[in-house]
N, C-alpha and C positions, 0 to 999 in steps of 0.2 A: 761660648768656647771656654776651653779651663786651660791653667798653665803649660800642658804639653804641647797643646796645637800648635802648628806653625811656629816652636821652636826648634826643630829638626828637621831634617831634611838627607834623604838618599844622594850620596854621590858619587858612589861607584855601585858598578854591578859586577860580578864574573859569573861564568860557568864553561862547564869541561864540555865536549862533545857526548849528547846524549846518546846509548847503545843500550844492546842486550846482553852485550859481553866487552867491557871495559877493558881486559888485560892489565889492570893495575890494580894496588889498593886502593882502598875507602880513603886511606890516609893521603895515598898520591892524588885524589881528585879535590881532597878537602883543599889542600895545598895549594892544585892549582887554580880554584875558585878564588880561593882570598887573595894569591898572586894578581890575578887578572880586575878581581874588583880593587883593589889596590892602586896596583898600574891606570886603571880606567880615572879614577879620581882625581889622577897626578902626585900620589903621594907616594911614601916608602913605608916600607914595613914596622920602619922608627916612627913614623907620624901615628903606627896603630898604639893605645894603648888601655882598648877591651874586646873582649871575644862572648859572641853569647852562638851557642846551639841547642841542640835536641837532648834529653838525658840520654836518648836511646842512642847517639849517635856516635860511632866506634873512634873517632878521629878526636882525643882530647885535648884542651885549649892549649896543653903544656908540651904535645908532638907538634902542634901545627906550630905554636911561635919560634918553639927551637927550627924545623925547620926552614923558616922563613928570616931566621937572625932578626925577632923582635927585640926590643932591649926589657919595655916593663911593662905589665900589667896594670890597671888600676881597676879593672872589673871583670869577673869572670861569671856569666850568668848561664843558665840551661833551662828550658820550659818540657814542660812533659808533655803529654795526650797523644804522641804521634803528629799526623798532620794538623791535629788542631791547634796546634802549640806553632807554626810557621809563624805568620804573624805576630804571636804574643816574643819573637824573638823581637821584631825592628819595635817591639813598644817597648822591650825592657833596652832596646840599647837607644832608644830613644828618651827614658826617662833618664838613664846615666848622663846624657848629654846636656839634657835641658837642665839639672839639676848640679852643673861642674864638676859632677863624677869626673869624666870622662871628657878628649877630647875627640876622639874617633875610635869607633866598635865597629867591626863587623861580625855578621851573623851570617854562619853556613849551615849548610846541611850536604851530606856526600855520603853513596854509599851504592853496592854493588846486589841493586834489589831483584836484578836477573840474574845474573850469575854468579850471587854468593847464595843469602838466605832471603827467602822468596818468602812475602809477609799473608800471599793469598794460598801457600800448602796447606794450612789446619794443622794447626800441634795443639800440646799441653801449657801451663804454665810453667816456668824453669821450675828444674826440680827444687824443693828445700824441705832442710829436715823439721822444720814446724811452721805448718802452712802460716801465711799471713792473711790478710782481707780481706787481699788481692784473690789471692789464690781459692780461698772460701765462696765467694761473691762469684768466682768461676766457675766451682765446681755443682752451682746450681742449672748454670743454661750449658754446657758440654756433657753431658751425658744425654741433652735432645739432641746433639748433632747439631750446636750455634759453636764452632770451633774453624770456623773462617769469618775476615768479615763480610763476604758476600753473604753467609747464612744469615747471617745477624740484621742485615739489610734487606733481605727478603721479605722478613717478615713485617716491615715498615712498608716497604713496598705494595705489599697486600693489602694490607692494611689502608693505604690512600687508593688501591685501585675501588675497593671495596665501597669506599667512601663516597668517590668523586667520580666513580664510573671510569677512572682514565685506563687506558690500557697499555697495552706495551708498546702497541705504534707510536703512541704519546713520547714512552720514554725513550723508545727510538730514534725520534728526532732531533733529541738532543745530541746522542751520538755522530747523527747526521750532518750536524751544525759545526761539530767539534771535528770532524775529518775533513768537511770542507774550508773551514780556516786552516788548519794546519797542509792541507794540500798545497796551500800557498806562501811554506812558509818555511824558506831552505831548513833553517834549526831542527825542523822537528820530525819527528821518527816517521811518523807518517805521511811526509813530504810527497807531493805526487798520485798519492793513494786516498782519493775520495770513496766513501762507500752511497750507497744508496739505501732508501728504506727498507729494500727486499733481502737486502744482505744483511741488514741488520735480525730481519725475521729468521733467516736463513741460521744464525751461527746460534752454537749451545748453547743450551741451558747451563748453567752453572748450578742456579739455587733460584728454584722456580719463585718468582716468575723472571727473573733476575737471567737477561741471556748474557755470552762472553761479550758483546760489543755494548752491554751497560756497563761494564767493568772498566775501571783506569787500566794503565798499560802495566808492564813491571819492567825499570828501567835502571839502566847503570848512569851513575853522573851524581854533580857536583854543583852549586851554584850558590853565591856569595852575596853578598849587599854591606854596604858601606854608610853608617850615618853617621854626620859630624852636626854642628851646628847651622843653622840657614845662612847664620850671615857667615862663617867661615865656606860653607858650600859656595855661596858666590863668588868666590874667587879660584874658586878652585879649576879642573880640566874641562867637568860638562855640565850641562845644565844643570841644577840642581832641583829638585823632585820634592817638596813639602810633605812632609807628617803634618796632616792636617785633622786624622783622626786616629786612633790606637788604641784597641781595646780587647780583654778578655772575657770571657762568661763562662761560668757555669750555675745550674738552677737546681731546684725541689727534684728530688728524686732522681738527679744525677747518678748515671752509671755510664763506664765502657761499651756504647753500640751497643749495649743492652737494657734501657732507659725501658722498659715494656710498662711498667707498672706506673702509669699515668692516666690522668684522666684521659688523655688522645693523644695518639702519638705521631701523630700526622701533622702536628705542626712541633716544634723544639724549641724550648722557653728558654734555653739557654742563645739561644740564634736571636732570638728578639731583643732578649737582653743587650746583646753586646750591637744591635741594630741600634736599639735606645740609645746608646753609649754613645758610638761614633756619629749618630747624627746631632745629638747635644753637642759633643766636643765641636764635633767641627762646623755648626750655623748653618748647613745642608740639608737637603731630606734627598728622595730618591728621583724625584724628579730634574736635579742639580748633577747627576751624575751622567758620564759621556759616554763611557766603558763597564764593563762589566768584568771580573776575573772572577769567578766563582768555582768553589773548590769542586772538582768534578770527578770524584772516585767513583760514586755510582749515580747512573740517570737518573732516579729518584729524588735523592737529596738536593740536585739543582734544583728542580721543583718546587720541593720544597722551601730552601731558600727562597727564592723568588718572592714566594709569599711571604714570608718572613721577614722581609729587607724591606717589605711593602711595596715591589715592584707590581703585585696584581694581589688580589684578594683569596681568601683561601679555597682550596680546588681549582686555579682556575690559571692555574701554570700551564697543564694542556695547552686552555686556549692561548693564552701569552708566545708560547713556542712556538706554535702553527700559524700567527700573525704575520709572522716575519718580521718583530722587531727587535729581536736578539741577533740577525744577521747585520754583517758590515755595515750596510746600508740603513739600516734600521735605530728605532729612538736610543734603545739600551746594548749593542755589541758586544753579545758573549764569547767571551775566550778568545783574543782574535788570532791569539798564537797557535789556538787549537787544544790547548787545555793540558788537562795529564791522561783524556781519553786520545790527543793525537797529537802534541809534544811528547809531552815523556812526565813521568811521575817520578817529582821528587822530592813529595811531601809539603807541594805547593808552592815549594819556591822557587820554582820557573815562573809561577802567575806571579810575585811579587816584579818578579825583572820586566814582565810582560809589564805589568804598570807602569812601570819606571821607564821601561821604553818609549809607551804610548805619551808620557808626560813629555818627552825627551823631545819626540818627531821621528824617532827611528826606526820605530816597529815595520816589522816584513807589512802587516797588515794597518798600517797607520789609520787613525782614526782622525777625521779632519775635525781640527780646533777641539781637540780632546783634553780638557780641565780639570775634571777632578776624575777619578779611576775609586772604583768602591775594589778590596782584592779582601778574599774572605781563605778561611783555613778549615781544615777537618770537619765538620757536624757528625752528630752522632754520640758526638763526646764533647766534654768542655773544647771549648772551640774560640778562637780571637777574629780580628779584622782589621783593615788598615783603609782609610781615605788618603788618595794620595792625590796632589793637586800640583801643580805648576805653581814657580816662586814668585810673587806679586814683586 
């Protein structure tokens, strides 16, 4: 273990009702995330004083605390990569804490991803008058038509079908697994609405071989987390949820979802890396974990992960998913809230609350005597993870 672990701990959670059409701002939902993971904790807004989110995310640290009559800041952090950066938010207000930065940080993320700007359209990079890196490094895969990221994951996807033989019933079943959790699970957008394999066959292609029901959803909302200290968490409103591991990665030949030029791209060295991480930090390996929260934007990259994490060996996710030991009942329980293929997608951190649930005893879909929760962020790009465990 090294100095981080098991000195923090989650003790609030919030989030807004997830939708396709919010009727508020990004800034109304941020609000009322941090309101609610706040309130959940038993604390005041005066008890907060740090804030870490997304650089992309429109709600900044200095609207939310006026809004909320915080009195001070002592840290104000932001992680980039999109959804890979979820996770590396609870690490960095995790190290504030453990380190007397900070006595409580909460990390949001809130934004109107159906009915503001919709991240799977396909645009350009922002305009500017002298390209950057960014922008160079871009303008190599958009003029093939890689200007969504479903393109940009198709070609991964190919790529392990090609390998491993898997097909798309393979990736479909993932989908499967993720509707029928959230079927059961009032929060979530697809409440009620199981699909089957044949529907999954059924819906479009997006970006072959990639169909709509391999895709995350595109979702309005809001959702908050709160970490203070372990031993101040114990006295606090709810159980208190251990950092027990936290980590980020990235590797050789690191790119944006467009990582092509590797020796094989079918596994992601920066995924193993930060696998390394969390199972040093936290004394665990994969067979110690009870849950599963695995970033699920597209069926592929579960898969992938799987491997990665060391839950089954390479290629052979297929078989891992068609076991049936990623359902409820089963050794490893994916998503049990249903994911961001049948929750709602908001860059992950619903699966962070899903943890923190399952640790709690609260979850719609409770996992029995569920101790430590592996909850992973973005792939494809530099990418974090978190072991979360019950407080000894």
């Amino acid at each position: 273990m090294n100095a981080l672990s098991g000195h923090a701990a989650i003790a609030g959670i919030g989030a807004t009702r997830f939708s396709k059409d919010s009727g508020v701002s990004e800034l109304h939902l941020a609000v009322k995330a941090v309101a609610d993971a706040i309130k959940d904790a038993g604390l005041s807004p005066k008890d907060v004083d740090g804030l870490v989110t997304f650089d992309i995310d429109s709600s900044p640290h200095t609207e939310v605390a006026n809004n909320l009559g915080f009195d001070r800041l002592s840290f104000v952090g932001v992680t980039k990569y999109g959804g890979g950066g979820g996770c590396a938010t609870v690490q960095l207000a995790a190290m504030a804490v453990a380190t007397g930065v900070c006595q409580a940080v909460v990390c949001y993320r809130a934004f109107n991803e159906r009915s503001g700007h919709r991240f799977g359209t396909g645009e350009g990079p922002p305009p500017s008058p002298t390209p950057g890196a960014a922008e160079v490094n871009w303008s190599w895969t958009a003029p093939h038509g890689l200007v969504t990221p479903a393109a940009t994951v198709a070609l991964v996807a190919r790529r392990y079908m090609h390998e491993y033989g898997a097909t798309s019933e393979d990736f479909g079943r993932i989908s499967v697994l993720a509707r029928a959790h959230a079927a059961t699970n009032p929060k979530a957008w697809f409440y009620g609405r199981p699909i089957t394999l044949a529907d999954h066959q059924a819906s479009r292609m997006i970006a072959d071989p990639l169909r709509l029901l391999d895709c995350c959803q595109e979702s309005d909302g809001g959702v908050a987390i709160l970490v203070t200290s372990l031993e101040r968490a114990r006295d606090l409103e709810q159980k208190p949820v251990a950092i027990e591991a936290a980590a980020q990665g990235s590797a050789k030949e690191q790119q944006m979802m467009t990582s092509y030029y590797r020796d094989r791209i079918t596994s992601q060295p920066e995924v193993k890396f930060v696998a390394e991480q969390v199972w040093k930090q936290s004394g665990l390996t994969h067979q110690d974990i009870d849950a599963l929260v695995l970033y699920d934007h597209f069926t592929p990259y579960v898969m992938m992960q799987l491997e990665d994490y060391g839950f089954c060996g390479a290629g052979e996710g297929p078989g891992l998913v068609a076991s049936g030991a990623l359902g409820l009942d089963g050794q490893w329980p994916l998503n049990p809230h249903g994911g961001q293929l049948g929750e709602a997608y908001i860059h992950g951190f619903n699966g962070i609350a899903e943890g923190v649930r399952q640790l709690r005893g609260t979850a719609a879909n409770q996992i029995k005597e569920a101790k430590h929760v592996l909850v992973t962020s973005g792939n494809g790009i530099p990418t974090s993870a978190l072991v979360l465990g019950q407080a000894n």
